[in-house]
N, C-alpha and C positions, 0 to 999 in steps of 0.2 A: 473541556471537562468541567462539572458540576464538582465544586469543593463538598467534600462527606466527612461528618465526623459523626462517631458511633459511640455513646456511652450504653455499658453493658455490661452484665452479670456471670459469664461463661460459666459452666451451661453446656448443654450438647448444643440446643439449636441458636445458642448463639455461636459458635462453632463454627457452624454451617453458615450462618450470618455474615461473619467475620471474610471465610474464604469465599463468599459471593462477593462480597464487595473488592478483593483484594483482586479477582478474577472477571472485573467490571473494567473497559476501559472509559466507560461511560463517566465516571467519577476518579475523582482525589480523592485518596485517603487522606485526610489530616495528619488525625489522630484517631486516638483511641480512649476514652476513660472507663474507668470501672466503679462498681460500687456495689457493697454487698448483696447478697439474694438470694441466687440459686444456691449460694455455697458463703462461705466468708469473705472477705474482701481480700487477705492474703492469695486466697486460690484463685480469686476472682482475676486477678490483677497477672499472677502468672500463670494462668490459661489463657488469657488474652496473649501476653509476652508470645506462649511457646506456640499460636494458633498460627500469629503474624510470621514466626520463623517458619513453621509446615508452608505455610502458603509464599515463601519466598522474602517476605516483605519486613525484616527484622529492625529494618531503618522508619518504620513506622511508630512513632513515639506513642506511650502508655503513660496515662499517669491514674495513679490512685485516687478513690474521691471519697465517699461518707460511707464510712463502715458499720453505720447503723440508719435505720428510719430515723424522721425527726422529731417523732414524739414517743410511740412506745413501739417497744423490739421486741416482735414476738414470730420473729425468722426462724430461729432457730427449732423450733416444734415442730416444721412445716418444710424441711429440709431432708432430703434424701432421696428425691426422685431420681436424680444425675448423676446417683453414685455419690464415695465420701470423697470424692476430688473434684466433683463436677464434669467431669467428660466418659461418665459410663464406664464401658468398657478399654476406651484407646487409651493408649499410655503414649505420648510425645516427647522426642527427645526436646530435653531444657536449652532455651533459649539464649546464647549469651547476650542477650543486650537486659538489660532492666530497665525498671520504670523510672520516669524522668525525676526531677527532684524539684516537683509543683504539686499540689493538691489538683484536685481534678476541677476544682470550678474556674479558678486562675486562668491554667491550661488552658479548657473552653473558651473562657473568653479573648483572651490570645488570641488563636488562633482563628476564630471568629473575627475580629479586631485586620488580624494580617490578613486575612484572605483576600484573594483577587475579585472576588466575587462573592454573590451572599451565599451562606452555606446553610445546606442542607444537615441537618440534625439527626439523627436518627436514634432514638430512646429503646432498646429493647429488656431493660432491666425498671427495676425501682423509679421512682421517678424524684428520687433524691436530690441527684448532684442537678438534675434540671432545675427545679424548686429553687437551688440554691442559688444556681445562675440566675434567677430571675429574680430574687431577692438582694442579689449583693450588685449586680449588673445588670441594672435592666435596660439602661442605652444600647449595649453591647447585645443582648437578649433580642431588642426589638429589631436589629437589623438582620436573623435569619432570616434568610430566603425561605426555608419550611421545616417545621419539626413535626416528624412521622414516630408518632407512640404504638409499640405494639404492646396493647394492655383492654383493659376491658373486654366490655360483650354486649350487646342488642340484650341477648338473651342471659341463659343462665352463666354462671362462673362458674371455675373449675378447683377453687379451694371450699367456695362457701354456694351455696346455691344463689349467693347474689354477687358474688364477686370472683374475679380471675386474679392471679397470682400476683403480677405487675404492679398493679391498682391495692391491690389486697394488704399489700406489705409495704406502703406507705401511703395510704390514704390524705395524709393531710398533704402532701409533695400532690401529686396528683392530682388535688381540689386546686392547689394554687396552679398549678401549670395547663389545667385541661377545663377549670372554671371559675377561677376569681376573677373580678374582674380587673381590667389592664392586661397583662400582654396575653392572656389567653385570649382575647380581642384581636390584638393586632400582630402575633404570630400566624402564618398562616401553617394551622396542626391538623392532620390527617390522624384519626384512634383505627388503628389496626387490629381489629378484637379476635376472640375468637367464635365467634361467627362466619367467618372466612378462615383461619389459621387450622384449626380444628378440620376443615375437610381440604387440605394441603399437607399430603404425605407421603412419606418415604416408607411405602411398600415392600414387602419382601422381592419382586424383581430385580427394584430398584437399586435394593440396597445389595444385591449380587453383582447389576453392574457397578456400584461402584466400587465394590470390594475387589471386581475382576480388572477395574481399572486403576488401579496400584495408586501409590503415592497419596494424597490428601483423602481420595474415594474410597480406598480401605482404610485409615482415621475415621472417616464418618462410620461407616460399616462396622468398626466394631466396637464404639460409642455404642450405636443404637442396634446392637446384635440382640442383645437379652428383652429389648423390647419390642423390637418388630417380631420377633417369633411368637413373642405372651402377647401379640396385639390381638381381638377377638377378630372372626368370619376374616374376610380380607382386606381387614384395617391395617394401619399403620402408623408412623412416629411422625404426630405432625411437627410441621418445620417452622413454628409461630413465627421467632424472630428472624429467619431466612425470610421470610413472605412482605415484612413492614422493608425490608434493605429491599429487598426486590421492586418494591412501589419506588423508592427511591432513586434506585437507578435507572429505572424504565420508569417514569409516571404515566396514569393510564393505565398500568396494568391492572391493577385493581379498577370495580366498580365503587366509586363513593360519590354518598351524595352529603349537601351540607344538614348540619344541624347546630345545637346545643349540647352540649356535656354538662352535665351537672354528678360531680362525684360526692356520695356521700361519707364522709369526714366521721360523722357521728360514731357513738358506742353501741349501737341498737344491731339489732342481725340485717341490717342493711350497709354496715361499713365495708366500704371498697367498692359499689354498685357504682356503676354508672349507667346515668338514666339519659338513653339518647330522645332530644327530641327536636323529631323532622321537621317541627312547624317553626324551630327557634334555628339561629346562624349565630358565624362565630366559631367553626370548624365544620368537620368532615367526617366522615365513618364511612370503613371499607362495607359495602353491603353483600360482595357477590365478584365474583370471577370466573373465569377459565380453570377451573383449579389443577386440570391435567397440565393443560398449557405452563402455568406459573411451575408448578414444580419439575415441568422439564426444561424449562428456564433457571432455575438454580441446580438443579443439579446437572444438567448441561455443562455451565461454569465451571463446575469442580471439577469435574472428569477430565 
């Protein structure tokens, strides 16, 4: 088994993220960190707690990370897609275990440090507490095996017409982890955008079966009830950060090819862009998949 640790924002489709991975025998769970985004870092931290309990796995350790970006905070304006708890519509019973008593970059590299093997990273939020790991521990940084960021876009974003969520709400974290130079070099980072995340969705069939398959599949189901039905023609609730854990635990499932990242850091209506290019190396961008395929690959798992 591939050692996994997931820092994240819960979130509905981190959610989904979460119980793909805990329903992988393909991977170790480590850990877990969290860091603010979809919601605050409070809710952040015990959505994860009470995610790990739904899906069985309560001995899977949480720790809290940075509860803000690193330079300016402007989260808060741009919050409320997920609901004021971040999980929609499901309500979860509370989990008795809590979060560990480490900051989340510590943790990371912990756990990193013990592992049996190099681990696989997986970023589906902010790209915060990564930044930090790579700033305070870069020995420890440079020995992942891979970090799979589900952020950015080829194309347009989904806050700003140049940028996606992820990217968007910490840009300077992002520029240092996805294109400064040093360990964006010699991490090997997969950008999960939404160019692929965006057509990987939880349809209304879908989300009957897994409402009809009880347990974790109606949590999902009625997180994302209120918006698979308001989804336009026969759209649905894509599964972003379910699709980057999913490369993870199957690599290959995604199509990537390599390139350059360059995030732009700046104050201009380009902040949060990231500009992939084919002709440079140095990482990877999902370009294309199976997309029926992948999402009845995670939601397979759950049910």
């Amino acid at each position: 088994m591939r050692p996994l640790l997931i820092d994240c924002d819960p979130g509905i489709d981190d959610m989904v993220a979460l119980l793909l991975a805990c329903a992988s025998p393909e991977v170790e769970l480590l850990g877990v960190s969290t860091v603010a985004g979809n919601v605050g870092l409070e809710f952040t931290t015990r959505n994860a707690l009470d995610v790990l309990a739904l899906a069985g796995r309560p001995d899977v350790p949480v720790a809290a990370g940075a509860e803000r970006p690193l330079v300016v905070d402007g989260l808060a304006a741009h919050r409320g897609a997920h609901g004021d708890s971040g999980l929609g519509g499901a309500r979860l019973p509370s989990s008795p275990a809590g979060a560990v008593d480490a900051h989340a970059v510590p943790f990371l590299a912990e756990a990193i440090r013990g592992a049996s093997a190099p681990v696989t990273l997986v970023a589906v939020g902010p790209l915060t507490n990564v930044a930090l790991l790579y700033a305070l521990y870069p020995e420890v940084a440079a020995s992942l095996g891979r970090l799979v960021v589900m952020g950015g876009a080829i194309g347009a974003g989904n806050i700003t017409p140049a940028a996606e969520f992820n990217v968007w709400a910490d840009p300077e974290a992002a520029y240092r982890v996805l294109s400064a130079p040093g360990l964006s070099r010699v991490v090997p980072t997969t950008m999960v955008g939404l160019d692929v995340t965006l057509r990987t969705l939880i349809g209304v069939a879908e989300a009957a079966r897994l409402r009809s398959a009880g347990g974790a599949g109606a949590v999902v189901a009625d997180a994302i009830a209120e918006y698979v039905h308001g989804a336009p023609g026969d759209g649905g609730v894509p599964m972003h950060d379910a699709v980057a854990v999913a490369e993870a635990v199957r690599p290959g499932l995604l199509e990537c090819r390599p390139c350059r990242i360059e995030v732009d850091h700046g104050f201009g209506p380009g902040r949060g862009n990231t500009l992939v290019d084919f002709g440079g190396v140095g990482a990877s961008v999902a370009v294309g998949a199976d997309y029926a395929a992948v999402a009845a690959f995670v939601l397979g798992r759950i049910v």
